[in-house]
PQR file with spaces between the fields and no chain letter, atoms N, CA, C, O and H, PARSE charges and radii, in Angstrom:
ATOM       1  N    UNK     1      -3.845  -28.987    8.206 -0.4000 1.5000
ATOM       2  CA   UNK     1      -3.982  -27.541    8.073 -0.0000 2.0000
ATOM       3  C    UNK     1      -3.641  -26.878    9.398  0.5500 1.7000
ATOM       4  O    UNK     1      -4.060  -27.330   10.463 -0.5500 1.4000
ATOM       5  N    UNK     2      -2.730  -25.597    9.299 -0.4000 1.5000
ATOM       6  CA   UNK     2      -3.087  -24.912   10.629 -0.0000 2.0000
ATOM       7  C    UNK     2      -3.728  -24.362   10.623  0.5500 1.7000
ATOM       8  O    UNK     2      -4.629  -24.234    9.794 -0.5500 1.4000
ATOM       9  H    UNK     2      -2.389  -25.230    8.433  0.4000 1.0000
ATOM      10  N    UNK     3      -3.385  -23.428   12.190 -0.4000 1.5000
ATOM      11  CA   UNK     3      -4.564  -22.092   12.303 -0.0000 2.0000
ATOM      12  C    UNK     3      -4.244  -20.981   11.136  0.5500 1.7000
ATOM      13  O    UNK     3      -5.119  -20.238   10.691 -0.5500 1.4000
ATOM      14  H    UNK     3      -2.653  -23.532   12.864  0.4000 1.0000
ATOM      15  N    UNK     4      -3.243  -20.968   10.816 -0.4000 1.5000
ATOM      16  CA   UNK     4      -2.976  -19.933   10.148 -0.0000 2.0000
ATOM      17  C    UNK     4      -3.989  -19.627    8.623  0.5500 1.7000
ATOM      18  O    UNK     4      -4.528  -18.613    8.179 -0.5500 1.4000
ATOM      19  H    UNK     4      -2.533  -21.571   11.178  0.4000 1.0000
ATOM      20  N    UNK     5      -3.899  -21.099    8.132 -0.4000 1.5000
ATOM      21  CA   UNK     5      -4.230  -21.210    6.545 -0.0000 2.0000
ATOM      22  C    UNK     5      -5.465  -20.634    6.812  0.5500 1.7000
ATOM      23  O    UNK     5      -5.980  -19.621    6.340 -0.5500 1.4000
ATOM      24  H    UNK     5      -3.461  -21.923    8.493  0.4000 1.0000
ATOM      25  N    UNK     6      -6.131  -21.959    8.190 -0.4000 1.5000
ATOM      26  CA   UNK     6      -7.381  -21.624    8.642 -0.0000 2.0000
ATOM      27  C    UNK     6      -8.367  -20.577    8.608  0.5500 1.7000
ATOM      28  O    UNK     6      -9.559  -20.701    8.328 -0.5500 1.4000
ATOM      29  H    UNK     6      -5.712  -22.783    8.573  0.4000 1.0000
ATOM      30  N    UNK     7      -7.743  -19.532    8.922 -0.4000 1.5000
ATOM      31  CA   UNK     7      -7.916  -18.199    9.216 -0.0000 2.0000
ATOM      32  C    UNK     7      -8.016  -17.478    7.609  0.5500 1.7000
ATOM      33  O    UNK     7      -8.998  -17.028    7.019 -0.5500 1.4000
ATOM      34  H    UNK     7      -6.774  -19.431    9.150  0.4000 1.0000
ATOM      35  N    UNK     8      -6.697  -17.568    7.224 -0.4000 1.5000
ATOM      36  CA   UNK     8      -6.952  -16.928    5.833 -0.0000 2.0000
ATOM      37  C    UNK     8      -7.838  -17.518    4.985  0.5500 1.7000
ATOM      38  O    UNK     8      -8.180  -16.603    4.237 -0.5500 1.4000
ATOM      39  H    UNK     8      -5.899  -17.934    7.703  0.4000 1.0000
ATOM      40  N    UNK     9      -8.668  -18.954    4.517 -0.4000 1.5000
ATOM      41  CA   UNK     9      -9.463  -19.537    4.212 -0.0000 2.0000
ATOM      42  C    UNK     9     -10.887  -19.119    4.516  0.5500 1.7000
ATOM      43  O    UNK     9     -11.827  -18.909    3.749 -0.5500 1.4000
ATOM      44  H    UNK     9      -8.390  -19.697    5.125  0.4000 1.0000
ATOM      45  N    UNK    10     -10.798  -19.052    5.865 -0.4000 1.5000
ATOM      46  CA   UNK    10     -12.189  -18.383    6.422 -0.0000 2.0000
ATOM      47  C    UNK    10     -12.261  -17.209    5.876  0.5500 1.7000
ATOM      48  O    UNK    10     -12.858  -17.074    4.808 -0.5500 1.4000
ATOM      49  H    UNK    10     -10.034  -19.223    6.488  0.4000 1.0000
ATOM      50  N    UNK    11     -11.477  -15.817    6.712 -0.4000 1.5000
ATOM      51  CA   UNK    11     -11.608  -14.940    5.657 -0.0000 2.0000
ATOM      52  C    UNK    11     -11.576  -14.258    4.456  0.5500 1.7000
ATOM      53  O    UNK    11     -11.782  -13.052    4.324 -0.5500 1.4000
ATOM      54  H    UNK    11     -10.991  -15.927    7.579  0.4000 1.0000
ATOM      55  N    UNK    12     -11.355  -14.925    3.720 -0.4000 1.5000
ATOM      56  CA   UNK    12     -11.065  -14.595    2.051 -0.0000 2.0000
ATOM      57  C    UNK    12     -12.739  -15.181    1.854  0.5500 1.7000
ATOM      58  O    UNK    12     -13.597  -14.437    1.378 -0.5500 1.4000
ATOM      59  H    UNK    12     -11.187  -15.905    3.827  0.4000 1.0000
ATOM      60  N    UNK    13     -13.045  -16.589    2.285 -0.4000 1.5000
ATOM      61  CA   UNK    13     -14.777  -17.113    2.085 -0.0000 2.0000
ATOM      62  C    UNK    13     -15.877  -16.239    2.852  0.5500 1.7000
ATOM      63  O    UNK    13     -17.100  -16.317    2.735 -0.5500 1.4000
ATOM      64  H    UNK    13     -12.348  -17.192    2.672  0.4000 1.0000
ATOM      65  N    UNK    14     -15.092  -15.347    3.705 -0.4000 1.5000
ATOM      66  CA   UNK    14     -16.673  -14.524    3.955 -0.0000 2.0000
ATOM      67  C    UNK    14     -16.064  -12.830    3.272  0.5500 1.7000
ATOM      68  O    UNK    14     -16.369  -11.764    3.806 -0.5500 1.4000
ATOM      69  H    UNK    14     -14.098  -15.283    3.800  0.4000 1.0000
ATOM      70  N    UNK    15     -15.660  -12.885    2.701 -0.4000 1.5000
ATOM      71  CA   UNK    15     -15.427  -11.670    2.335 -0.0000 2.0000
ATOM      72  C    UNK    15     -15.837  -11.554    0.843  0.5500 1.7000
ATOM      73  O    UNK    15     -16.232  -10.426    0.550 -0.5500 1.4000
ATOM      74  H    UNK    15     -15.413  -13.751    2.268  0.4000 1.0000
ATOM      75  N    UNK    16     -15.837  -12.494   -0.205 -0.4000 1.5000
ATOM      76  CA   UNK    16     -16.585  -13.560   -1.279 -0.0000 2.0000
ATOM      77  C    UNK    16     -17.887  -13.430   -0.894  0.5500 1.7000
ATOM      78  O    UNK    16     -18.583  -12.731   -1.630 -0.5500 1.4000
ATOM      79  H    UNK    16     -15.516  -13.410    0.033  0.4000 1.0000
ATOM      80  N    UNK    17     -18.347  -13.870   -0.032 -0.4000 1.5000
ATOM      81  CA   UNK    17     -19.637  -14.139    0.131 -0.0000 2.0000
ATOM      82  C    UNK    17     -20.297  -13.207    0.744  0.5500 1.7000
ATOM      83  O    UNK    17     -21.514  -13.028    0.693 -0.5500 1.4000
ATOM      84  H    UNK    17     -17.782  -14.438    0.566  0.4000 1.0000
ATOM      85  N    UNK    18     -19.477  -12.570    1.360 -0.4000 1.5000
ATOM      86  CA   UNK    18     -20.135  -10.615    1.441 -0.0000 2.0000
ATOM      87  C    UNK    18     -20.677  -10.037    0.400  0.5500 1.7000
ATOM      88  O    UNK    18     -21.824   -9.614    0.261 -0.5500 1.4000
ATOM      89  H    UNK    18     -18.489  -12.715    1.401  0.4000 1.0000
ATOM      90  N    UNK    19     -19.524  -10.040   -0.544 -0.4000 1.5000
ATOM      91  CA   UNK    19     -19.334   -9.292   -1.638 -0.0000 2.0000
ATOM      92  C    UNK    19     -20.704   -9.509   -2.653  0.5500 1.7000
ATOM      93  O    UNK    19     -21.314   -8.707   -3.361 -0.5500 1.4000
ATOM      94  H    UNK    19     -18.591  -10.383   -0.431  0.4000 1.0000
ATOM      95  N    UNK    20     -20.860  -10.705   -2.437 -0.4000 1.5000
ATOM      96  CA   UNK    20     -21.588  -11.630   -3.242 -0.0000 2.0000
ATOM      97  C    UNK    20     -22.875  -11.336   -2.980  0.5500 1.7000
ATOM      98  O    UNK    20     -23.721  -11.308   -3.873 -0.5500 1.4000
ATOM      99  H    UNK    20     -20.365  -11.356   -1.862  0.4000 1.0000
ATOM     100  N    UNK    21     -23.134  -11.094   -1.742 -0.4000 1.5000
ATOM     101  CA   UNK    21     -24.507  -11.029   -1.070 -0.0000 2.0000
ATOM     102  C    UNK    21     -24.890   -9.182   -1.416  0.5500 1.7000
ATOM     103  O    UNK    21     -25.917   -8.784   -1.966 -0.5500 1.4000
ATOM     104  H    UNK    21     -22.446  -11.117   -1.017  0.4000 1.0000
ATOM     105  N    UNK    22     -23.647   -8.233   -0.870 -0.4000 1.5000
ATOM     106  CA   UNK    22     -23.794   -7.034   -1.104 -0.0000 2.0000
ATOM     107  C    UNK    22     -24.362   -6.759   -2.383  0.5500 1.7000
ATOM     108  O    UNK    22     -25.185   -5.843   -2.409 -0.5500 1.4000
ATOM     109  H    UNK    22     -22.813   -8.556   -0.423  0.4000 1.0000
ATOM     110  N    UNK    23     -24.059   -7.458   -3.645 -0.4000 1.5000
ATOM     111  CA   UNK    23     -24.079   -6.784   -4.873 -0.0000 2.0000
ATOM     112  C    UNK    23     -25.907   -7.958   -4.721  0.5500 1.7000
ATOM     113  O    UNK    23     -27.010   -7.411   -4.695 -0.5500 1.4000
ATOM     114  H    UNK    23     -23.391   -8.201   -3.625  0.4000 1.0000
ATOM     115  N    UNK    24     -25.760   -9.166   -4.665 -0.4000 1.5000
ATOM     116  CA   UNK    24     -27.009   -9.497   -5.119 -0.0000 2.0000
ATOM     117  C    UNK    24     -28.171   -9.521   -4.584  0.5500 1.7000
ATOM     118  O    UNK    24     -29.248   -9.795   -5.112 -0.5500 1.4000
ATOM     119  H    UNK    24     -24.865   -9.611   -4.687  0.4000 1.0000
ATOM     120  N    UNK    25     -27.813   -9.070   -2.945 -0.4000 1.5000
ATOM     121  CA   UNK    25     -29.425   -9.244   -2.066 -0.0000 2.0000
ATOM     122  C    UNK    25     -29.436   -8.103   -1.643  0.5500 1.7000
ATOM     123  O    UNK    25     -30.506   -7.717   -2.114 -0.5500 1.4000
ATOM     124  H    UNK    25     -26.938   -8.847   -2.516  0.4000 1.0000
ATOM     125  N    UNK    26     -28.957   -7.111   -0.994 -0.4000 1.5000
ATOM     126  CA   UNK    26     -28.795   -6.369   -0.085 -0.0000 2.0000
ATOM     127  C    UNK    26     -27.732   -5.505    0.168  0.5500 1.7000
ATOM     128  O    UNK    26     -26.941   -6.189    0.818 -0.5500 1.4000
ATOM     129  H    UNK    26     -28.087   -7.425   -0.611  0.4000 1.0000
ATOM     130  N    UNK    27     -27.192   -4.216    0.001 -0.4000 1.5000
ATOM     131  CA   UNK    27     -25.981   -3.837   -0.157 -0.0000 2.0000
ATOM     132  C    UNK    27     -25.450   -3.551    1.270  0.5500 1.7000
ATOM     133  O    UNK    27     -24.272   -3.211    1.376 -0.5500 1.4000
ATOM     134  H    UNK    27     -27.835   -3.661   -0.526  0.4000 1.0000
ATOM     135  N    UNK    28     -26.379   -3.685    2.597 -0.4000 1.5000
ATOM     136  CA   UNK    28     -26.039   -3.949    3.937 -0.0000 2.0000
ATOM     137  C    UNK    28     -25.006   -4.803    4.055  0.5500 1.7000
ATOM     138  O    UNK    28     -23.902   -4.368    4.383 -0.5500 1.4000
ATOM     139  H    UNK    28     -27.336   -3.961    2.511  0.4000 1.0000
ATOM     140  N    UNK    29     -25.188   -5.999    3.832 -0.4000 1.5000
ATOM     141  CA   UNK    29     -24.124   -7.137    3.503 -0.0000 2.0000
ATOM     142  C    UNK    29     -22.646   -6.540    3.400  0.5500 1.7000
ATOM     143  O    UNK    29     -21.806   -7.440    3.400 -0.5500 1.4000
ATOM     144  H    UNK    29     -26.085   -6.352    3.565  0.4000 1.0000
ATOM     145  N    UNK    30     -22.127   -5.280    3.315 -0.4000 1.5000
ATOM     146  CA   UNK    30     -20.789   -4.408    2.623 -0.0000 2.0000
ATOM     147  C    UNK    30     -20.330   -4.978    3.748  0.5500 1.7000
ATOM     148  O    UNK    30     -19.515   -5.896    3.833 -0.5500 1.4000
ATOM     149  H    UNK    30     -22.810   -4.550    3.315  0.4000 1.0000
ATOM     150  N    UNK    31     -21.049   -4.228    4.867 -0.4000 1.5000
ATOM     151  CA   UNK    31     -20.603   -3.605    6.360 -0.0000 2.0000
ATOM     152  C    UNK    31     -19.885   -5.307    6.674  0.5500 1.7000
ATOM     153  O    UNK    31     -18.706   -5.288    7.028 -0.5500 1.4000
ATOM     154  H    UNK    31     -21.711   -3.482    4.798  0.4000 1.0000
ATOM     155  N    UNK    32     -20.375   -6.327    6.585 -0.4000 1.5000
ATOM     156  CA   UNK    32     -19.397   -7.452    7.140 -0.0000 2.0000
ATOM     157  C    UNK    32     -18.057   -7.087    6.598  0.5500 1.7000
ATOM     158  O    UNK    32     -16.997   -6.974    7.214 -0.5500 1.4000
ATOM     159  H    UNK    32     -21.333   -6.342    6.298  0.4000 1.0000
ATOM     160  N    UNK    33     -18.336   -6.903    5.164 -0.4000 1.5000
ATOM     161  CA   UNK    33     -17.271   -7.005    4.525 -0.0000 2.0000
ATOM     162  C    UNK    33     -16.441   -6.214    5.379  0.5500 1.7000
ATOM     163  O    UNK    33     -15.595   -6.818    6.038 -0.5500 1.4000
ATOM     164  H    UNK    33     -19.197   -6.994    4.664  0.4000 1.0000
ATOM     165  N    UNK    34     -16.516   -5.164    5.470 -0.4000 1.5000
ATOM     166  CA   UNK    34     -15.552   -4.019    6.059 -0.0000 2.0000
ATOM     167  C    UNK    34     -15.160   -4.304    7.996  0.5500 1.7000
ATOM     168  O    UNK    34     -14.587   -3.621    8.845 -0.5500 1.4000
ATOM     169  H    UNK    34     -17.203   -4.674    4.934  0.4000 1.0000
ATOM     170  N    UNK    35     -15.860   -5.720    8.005 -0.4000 1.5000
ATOM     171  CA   UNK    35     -16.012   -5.982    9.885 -0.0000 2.0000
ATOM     172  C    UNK    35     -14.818   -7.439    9.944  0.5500 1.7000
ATOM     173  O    UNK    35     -14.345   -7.982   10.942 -0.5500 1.4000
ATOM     174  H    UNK    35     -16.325   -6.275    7.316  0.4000 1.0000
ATOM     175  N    UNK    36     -14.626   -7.717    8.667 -0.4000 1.5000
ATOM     176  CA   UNK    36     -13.867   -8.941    8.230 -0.0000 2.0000
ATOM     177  C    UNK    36     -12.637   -7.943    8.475  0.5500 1.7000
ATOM     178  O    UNK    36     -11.885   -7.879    9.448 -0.5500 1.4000
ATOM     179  H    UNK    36     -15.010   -7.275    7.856  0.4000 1.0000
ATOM     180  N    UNK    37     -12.661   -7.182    7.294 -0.4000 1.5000
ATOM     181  CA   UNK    37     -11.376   -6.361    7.122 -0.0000 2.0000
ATOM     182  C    UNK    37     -10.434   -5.488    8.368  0.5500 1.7000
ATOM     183  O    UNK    37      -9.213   -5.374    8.482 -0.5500 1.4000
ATOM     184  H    UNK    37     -13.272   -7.235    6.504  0.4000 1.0000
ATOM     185  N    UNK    38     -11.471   -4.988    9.151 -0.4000 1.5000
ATOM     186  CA   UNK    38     -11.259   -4.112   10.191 -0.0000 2.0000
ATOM     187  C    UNK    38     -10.899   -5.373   11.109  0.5500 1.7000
ATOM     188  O    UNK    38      -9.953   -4.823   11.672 -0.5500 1.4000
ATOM     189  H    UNK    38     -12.463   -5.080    9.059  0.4000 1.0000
ATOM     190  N    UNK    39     -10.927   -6.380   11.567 -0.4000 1.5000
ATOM     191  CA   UNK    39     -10.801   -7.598   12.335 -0.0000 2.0000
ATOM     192  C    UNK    39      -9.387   -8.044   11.486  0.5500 1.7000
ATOM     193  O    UNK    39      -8.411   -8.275   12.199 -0.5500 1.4000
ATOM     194  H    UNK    39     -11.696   -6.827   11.109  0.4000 1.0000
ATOM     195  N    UNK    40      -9.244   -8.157   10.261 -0.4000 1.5000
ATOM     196  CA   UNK    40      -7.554   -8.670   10.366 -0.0000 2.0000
ATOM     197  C    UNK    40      -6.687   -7.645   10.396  0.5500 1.7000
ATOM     198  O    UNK    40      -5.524   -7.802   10.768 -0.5500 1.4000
ATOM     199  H    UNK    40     -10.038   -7.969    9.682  0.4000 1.0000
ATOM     200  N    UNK    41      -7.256   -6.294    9.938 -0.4000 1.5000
ATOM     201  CA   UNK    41      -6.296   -5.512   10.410 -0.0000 2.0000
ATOM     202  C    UNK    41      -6.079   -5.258   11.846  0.5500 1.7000
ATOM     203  O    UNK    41      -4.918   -5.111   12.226 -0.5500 1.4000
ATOM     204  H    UNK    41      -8.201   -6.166    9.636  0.4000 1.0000
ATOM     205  N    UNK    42      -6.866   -5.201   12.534 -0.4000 1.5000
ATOM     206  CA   UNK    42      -6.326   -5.389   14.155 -0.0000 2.0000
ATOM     207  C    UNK    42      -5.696   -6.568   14.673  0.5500 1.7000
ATOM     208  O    UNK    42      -5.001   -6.460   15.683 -0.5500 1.4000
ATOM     209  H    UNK    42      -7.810   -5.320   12.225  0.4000 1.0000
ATOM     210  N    UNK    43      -5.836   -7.595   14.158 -0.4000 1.5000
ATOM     211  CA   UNK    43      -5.154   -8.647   14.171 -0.0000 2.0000
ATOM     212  C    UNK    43      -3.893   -8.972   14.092  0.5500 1.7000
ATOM     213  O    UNK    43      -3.169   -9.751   14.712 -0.5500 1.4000
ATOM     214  H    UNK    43      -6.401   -7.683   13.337  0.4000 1.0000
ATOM     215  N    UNK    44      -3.701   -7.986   12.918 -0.4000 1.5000
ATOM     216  CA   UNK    44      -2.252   -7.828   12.167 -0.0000 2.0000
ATOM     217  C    UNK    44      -1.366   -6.792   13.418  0.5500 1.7000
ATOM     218  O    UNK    44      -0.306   -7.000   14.009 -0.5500 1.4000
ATOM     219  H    UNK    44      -4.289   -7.353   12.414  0.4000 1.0000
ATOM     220  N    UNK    45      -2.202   -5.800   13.469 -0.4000 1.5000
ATOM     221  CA   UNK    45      -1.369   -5.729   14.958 -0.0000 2.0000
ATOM     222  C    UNK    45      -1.221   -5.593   16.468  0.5500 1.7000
ATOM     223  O    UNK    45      -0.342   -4.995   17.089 -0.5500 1.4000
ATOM     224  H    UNK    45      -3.063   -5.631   12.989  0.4000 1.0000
ATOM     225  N    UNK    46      -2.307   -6.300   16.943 -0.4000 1.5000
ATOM     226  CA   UNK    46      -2.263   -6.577   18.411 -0.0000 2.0000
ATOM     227  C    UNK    46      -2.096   -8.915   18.243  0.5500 1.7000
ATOM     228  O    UNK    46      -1.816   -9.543   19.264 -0.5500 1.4000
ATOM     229  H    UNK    46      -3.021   -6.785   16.438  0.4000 1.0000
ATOM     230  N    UNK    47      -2.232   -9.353   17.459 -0.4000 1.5000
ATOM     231  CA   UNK    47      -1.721  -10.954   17.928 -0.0000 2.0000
ATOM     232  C    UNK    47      -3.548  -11.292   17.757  0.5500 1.7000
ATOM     233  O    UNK    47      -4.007  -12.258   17.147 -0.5500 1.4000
ATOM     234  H    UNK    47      -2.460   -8.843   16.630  0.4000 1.0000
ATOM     235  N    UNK    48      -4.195  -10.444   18.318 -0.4000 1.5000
ATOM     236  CA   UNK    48      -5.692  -11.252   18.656 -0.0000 2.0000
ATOM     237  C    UNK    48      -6.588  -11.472   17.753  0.5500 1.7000
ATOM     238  O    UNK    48      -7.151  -10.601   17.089 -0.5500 1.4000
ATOM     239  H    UNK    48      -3.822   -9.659   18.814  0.4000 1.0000
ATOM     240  N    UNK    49      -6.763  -12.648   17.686 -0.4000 1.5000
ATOM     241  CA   UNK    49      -7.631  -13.195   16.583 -0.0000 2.0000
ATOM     242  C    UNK    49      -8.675  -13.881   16.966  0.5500 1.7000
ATOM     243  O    UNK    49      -8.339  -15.064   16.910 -0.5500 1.4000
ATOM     244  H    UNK    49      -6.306  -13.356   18.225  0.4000 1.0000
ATOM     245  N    UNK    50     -10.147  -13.762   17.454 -0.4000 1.5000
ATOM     246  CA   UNK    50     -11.338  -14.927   17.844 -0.0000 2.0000
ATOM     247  C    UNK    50     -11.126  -15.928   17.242  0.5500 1.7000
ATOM     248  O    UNK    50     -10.706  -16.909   17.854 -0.5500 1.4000
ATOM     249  H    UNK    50     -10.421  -12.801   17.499  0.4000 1.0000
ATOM     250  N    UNK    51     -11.319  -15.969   16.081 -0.4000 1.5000
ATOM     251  CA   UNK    51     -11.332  -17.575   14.946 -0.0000 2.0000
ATOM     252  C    UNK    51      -9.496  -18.433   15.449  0.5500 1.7000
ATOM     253  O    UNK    51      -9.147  -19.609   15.553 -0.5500 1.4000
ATOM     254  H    UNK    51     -11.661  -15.172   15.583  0.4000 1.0000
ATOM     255  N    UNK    52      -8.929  -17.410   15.592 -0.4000 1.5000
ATOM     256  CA   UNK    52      -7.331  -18.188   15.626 -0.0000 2.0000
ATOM     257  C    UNK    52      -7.964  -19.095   17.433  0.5500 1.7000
ATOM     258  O    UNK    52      -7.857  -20.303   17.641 -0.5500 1.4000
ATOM     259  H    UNK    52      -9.213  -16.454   15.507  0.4000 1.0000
ATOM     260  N    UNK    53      -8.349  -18.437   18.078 -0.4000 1.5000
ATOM     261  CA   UNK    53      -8.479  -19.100   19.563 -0.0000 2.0000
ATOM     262  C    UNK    53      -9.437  -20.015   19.682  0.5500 1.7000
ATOM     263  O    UNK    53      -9.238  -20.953   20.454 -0.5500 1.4000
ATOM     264  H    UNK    53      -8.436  -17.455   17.909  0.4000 1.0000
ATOM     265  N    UNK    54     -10.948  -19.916   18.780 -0.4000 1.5000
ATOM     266  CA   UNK    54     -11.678  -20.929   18.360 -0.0000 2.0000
ATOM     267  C    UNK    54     -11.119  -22.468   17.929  0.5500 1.7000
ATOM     268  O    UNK    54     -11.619  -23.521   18.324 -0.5500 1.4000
ATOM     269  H    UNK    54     -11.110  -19.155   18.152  0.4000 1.0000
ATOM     270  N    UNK    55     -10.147  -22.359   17.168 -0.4000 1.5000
ATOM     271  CA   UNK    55      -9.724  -22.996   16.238 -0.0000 2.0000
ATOM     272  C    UNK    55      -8.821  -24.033   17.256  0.5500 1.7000
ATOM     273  O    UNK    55      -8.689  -25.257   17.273 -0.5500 1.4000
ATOM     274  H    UNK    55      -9.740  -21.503   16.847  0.4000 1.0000
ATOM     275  N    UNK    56      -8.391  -23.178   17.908 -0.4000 1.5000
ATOM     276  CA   UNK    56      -6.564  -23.619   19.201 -0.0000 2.0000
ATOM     277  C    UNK    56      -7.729  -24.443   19.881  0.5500 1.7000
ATOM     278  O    UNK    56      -7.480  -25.628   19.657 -0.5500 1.4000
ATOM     279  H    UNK    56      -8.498  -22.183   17.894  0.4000 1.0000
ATOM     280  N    UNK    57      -8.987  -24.318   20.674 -0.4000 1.5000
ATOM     281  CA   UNK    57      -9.306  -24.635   21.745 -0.0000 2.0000
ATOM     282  C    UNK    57     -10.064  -26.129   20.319  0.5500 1.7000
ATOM     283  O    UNK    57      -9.892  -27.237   20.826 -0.5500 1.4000
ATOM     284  H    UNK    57      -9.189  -23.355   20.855  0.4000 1.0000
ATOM     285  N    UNK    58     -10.546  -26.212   19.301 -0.4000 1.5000
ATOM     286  CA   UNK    58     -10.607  -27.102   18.686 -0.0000 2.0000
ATOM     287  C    UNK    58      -9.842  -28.344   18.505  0.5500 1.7000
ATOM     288  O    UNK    58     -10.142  -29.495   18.184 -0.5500 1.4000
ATOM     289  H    UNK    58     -10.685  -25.312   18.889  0.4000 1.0000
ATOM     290  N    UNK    59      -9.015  -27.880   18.742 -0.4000 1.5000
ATOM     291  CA   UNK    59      -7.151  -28.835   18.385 -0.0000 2.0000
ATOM     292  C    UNK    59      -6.802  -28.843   17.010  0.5500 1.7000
ATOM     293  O    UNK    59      -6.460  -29.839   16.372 -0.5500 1.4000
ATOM     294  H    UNK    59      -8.772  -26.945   19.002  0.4000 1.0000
ATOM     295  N    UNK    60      -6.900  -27.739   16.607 -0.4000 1.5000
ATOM     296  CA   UNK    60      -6.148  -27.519   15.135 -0.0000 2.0000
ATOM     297  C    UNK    60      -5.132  -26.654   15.795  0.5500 1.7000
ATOM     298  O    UNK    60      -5.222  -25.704   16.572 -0.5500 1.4000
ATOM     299  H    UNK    60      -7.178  -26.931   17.126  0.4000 1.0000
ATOM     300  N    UNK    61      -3.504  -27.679   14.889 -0.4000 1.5000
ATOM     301  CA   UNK    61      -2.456  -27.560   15.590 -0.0000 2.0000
ATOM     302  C    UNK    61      -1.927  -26.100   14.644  0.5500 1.7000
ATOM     303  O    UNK    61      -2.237  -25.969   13.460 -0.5500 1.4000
ATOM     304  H    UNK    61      -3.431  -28.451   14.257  0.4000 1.0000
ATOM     305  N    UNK    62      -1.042  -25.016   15.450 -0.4000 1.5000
ATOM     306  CA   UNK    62      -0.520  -23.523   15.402 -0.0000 2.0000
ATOM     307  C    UNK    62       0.550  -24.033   14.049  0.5500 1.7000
ATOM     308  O    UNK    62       0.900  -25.210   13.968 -0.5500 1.4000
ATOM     309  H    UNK    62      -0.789  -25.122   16.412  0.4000 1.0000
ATOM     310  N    UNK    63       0.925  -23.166   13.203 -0.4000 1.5000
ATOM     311  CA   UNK    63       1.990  -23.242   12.376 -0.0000 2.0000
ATOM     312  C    UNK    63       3.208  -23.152   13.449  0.5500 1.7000
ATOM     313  O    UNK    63       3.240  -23.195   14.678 -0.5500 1.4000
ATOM     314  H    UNK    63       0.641  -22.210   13.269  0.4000 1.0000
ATOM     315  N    UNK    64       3.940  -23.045   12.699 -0.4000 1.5000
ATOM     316  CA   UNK    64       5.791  -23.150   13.351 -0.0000 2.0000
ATOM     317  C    UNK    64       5.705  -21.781   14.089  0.5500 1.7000
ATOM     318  O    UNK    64       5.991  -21.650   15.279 -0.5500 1.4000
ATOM     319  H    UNK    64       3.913  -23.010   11.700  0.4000 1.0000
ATOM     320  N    UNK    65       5.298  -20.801   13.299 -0.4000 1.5000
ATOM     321  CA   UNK    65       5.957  -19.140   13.254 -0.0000 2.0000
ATOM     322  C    UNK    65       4.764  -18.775   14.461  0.5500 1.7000
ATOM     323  O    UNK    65       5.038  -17.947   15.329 -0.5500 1.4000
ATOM     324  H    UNK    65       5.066  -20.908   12.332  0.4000 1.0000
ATOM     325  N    UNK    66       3.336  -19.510   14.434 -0.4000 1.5000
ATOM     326  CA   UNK    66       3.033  -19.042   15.418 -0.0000 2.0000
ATOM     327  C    UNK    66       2.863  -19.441   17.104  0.5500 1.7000
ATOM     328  O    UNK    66       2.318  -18.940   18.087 -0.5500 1.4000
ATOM     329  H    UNK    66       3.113  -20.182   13.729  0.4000 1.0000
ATOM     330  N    UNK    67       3.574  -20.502   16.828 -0.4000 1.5000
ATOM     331  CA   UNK    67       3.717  -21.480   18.454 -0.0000 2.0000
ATOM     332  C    UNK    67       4.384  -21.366   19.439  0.5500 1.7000
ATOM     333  O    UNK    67       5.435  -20.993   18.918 -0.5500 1.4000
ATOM     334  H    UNK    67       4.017  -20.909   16.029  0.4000 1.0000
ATOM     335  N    UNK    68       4.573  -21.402   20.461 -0.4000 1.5000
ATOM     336  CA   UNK    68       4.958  -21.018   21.552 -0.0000 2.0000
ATOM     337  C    UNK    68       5.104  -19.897   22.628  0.5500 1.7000
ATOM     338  O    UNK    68       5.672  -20.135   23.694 -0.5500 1.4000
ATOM     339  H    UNK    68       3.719  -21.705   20.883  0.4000 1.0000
């Protein structure tokens, strides 16, 4: 796996499990949702990702498109 899948895996599973939590425990729970969202959209355009650099310093190896 790369970082890439990585990343989209992670967030699609806490955004599920936001959702999940919002509607069945607590509707506080949204606000991740919307802290997930607001985090890949900045992502999408400044490069910076926490989980992508977590992941690098792990040794889970970069896709093609994002290496070098």
């Amino acid at each position: 796996m790369t970082t890439e899948r990585l990343i989209r895996i992670f967030a699609g599973a806490f955004v599920l499990a936001s959702l999940a939590l919002g509607i069945w425990v607590n509707q506080n729970f949204f606000w991740f949702t919307a802290f997930v969202g607001a985090n890949l959209l900045q992502s999408g355009f400044t490069g910076f990702c926490p989980l992508g650099m977590i992941l690098k310093k792990l040794g889970v190896k970069e896709s093609c498109a994002t290496a070098g």
